[in-house]
Backbone as numpy.savetxt, mean C-alpha at the origin, in Angstrom:
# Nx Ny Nz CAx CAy CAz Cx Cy Cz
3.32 -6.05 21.31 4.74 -5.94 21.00 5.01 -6.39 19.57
4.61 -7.88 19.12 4.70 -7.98 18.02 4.17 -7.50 16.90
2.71 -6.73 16.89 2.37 -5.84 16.54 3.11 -4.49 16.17
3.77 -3.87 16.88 4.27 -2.86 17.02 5.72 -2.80 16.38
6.17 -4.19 16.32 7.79 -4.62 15.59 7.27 -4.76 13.74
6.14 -5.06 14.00 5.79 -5.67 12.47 5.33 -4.35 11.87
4.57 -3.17 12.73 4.42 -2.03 12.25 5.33 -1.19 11.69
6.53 -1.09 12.50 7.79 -0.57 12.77 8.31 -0.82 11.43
8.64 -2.40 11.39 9.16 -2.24 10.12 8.56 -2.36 8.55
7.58 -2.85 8.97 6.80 -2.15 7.69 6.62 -0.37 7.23
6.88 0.18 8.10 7.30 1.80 8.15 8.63 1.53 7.74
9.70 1.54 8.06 10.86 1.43 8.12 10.89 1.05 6.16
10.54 -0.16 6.20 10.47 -0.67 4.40 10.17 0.16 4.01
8.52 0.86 3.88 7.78 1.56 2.84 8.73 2.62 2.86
9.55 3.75 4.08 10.07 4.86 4.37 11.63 4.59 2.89
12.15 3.34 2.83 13.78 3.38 2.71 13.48 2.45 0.84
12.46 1.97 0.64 11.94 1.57 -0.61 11.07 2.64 -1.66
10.42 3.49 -0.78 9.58 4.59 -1.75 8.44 3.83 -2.20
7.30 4.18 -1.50 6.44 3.58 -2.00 5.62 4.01 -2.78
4.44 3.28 -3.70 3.19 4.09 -4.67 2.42 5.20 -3.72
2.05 4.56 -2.54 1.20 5.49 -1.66 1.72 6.07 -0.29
0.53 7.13 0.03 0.97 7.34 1.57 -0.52 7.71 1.92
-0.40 7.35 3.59 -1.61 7.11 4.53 -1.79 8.17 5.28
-2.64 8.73 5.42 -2.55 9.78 6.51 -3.95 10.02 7.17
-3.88 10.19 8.26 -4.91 10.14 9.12 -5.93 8.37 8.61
-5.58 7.69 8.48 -5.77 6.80 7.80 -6.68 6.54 6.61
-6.52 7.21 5.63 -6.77 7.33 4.07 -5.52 6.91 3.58
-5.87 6.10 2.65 -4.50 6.02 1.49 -5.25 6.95 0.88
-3.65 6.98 -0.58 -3.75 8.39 -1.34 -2.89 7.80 -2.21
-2.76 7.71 -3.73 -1.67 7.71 -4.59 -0.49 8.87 -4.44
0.67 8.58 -4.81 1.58 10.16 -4.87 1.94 10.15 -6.19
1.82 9.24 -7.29 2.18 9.78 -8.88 1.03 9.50 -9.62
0.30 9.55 -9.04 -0.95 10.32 -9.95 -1.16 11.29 -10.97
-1.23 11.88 -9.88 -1.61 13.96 -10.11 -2.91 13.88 -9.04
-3.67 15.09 -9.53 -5.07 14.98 -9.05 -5.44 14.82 -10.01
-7.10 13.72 -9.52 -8.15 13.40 -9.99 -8.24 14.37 -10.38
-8.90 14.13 -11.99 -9.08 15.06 -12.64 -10.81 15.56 -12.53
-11.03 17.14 -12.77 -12.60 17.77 -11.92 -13.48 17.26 -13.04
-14.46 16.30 -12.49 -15.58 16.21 -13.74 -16.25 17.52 -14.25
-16.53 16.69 -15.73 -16.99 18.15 -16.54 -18.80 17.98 -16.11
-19.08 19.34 -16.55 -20.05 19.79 -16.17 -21.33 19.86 -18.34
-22.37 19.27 -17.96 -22.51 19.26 -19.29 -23.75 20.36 -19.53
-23.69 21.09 -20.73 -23.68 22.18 -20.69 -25.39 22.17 -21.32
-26.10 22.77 -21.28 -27.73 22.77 -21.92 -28.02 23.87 -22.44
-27.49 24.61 -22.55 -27.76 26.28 -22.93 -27.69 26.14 -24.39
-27.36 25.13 -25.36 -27.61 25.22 -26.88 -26.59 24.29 -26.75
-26.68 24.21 -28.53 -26.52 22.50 -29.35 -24.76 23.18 -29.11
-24.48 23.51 -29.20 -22.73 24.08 -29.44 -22.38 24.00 -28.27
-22.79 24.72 -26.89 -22.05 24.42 -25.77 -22.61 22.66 -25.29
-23.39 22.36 -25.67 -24.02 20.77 -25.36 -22.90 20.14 -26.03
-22.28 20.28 -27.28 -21.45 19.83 -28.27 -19.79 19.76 -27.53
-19.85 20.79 -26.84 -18.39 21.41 -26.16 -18.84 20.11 -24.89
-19.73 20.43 -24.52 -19.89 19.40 -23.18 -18.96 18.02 -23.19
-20.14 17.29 -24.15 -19.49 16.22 -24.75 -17.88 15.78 -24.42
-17.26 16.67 -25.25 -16.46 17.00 -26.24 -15.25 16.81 -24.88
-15.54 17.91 -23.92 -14.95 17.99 -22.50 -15.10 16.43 -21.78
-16.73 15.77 -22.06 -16.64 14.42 -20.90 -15.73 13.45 -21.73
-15.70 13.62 -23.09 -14.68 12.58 -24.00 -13.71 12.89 -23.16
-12.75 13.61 -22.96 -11.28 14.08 -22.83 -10.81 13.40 -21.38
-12.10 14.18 -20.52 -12.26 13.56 -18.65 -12.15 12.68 -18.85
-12.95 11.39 -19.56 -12.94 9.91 -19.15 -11.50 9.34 -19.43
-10.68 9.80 -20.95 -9.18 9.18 -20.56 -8.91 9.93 -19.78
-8.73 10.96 -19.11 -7.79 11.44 -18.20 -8.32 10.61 -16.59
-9.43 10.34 -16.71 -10.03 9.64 -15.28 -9.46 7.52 -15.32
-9.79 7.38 -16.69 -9.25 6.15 -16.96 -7.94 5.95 -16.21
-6.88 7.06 -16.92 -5.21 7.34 -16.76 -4.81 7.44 -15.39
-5.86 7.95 -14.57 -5.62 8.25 -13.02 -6.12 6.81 -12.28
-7.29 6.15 -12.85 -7.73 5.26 -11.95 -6.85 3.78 -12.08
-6.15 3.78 -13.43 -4.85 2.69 -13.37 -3.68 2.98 -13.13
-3.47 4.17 -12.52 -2.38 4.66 -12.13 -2.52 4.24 -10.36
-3.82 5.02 -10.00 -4.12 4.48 -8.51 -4.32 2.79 -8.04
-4.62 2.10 -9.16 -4.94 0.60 -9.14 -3.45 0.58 -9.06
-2.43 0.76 -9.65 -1.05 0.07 -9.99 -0.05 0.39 -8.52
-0.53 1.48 -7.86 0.02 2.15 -7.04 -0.19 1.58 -5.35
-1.54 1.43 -5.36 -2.16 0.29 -4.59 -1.52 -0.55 -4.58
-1.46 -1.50 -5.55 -1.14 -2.95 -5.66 0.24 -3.21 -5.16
1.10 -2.05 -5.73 2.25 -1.97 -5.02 2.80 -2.08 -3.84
1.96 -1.09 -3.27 1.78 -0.86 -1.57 1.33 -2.20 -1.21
0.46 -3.01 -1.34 -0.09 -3.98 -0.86 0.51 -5.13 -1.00
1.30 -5.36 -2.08 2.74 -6.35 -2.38 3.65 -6.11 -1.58
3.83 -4.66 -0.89 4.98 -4.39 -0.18 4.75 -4.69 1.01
3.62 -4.01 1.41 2.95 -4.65 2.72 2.91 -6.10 3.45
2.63 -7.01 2.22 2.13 -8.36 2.48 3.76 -9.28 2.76
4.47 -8.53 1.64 5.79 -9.47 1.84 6.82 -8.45 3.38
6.69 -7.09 3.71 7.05 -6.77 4.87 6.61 -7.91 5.98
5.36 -8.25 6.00 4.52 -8.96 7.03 5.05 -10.32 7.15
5.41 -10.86 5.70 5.66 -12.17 6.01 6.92 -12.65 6.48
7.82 -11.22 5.61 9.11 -11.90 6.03 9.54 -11.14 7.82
8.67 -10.57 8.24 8.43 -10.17 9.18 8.54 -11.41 10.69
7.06 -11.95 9.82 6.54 -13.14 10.26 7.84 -14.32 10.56
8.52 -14.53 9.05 9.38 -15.99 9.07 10.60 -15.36 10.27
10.84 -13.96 10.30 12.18 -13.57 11.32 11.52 -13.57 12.72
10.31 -13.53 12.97 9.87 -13.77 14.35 10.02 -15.27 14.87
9.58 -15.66 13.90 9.36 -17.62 13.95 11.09 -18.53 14.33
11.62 -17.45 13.54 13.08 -18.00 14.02 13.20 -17.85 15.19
13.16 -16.59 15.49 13.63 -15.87 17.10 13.12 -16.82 18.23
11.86 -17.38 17.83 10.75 -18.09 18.58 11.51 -19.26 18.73
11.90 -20.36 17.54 12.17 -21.57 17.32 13.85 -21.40 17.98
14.43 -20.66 17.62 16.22 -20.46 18.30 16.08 -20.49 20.08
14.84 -19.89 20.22 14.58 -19.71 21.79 14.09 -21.35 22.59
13.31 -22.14 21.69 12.66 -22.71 22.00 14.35 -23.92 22.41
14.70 -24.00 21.06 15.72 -25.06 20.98 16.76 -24.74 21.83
17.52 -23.55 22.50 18.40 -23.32 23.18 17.71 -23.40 24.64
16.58 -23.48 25.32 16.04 -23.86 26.34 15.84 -25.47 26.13
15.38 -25.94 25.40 15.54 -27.21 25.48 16.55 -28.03 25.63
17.93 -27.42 25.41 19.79 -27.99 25.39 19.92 -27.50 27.02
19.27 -26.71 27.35 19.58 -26.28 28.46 19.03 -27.12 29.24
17.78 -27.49 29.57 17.12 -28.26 30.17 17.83 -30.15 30.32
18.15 -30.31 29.16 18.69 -31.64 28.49 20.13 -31.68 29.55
20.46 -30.60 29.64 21.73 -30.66 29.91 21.81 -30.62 31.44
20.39 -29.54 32.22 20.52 -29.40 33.51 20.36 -30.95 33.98
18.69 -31.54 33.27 18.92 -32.86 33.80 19.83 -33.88 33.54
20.53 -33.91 33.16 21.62 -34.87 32.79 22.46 -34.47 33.87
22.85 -33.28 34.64 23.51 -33.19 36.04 23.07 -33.69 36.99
């Protein structure tokens, strides 16, 4: 049950906050990324397309750089959102718990005192 309340609204948050990521079939995934960009392929057929090769893996690595701190930042997000859903999750259960505990105990106080 409490499981299922803490799930709930951790859905509920990520759904009404917009989050960096989304899960599906259980994979995360960035959504402002783009796509990973397709590694280049390096070329051997002569010094000019070998040259172009290069030239292409220069370009991939910032564009792979640009995606992989985009997915780090996006993550981190999700996982900040996650952690503080959980806790403050956590401190509103603990009340519910402690309000329950103390209003049975006035009750009790009170039956025996009749």
């Amino acid at each position: 049950m409490i499981r299922r309340m803490l799930f709930t609204a951790t859905i509920m948050l990520i759904a009404v906050s917009g989050t960096a990521g989304t899960i599906t079939n259980g994979t995360w995934s960035p959504n402002d990324c783009g796509a990973e960009p397709a590694s280049p392929v390096i070329e051997q057929s002569s010094v000019d397309a070998y040259n172009q090769s290069v030239k292409a893996i220069n370009e991939w690595q910032q564009k792979a750089n640009a995606y992989n701190t985009c997915l780090i930042d996006e993550a981190n997000k999700d996982n900040a959102l996650i952690a503080k859903t959980a806790n403050d999750e956590q401190s509103r259960l603990r009340a519910v718990i402690e309000k329950i505990k103390s209003d049975t105990d006035k009750a009790k106080a009170k039956l025996d005192r009749n």
